[in-house]
Residue, then its C-alpha position, 0 to 999 in steps of 0.5 A: x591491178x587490185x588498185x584498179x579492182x578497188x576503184x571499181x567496187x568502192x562508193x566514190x559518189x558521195x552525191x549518190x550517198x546524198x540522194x539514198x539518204x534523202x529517198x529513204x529519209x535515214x542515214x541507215x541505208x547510205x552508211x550501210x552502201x558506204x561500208x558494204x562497198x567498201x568492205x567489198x572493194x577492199x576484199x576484192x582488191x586483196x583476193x586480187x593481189x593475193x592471186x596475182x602475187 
């Protein structure tokens, strides 16, 4: 289930990290999304095995 949870938060578009860049001609919105998510994926798969354990 938190593999699951994981996959729904996380950033698996590196397409969609391609256009934010190109739209906001920075490299500081795209990592901010990658990291962002990431982090809240992996909080959100955590709390989720944490609660179902």
């Amino acid at each position: 289930m938190s593999l699951m949870i994981f996959y729904a938060f996380a950033m698996q578009c590196m397409a969609t990290l391609a256009i934010v860049k190109r739209e906001t001609n920075s490299w500081k919105w795209p990592l901010i999304q990658l990291f962002g998510m990431g982090a809240l994926a992996y909080i959100s798969a955590l709390l989720t095995f944490q609660i179902l354990q």
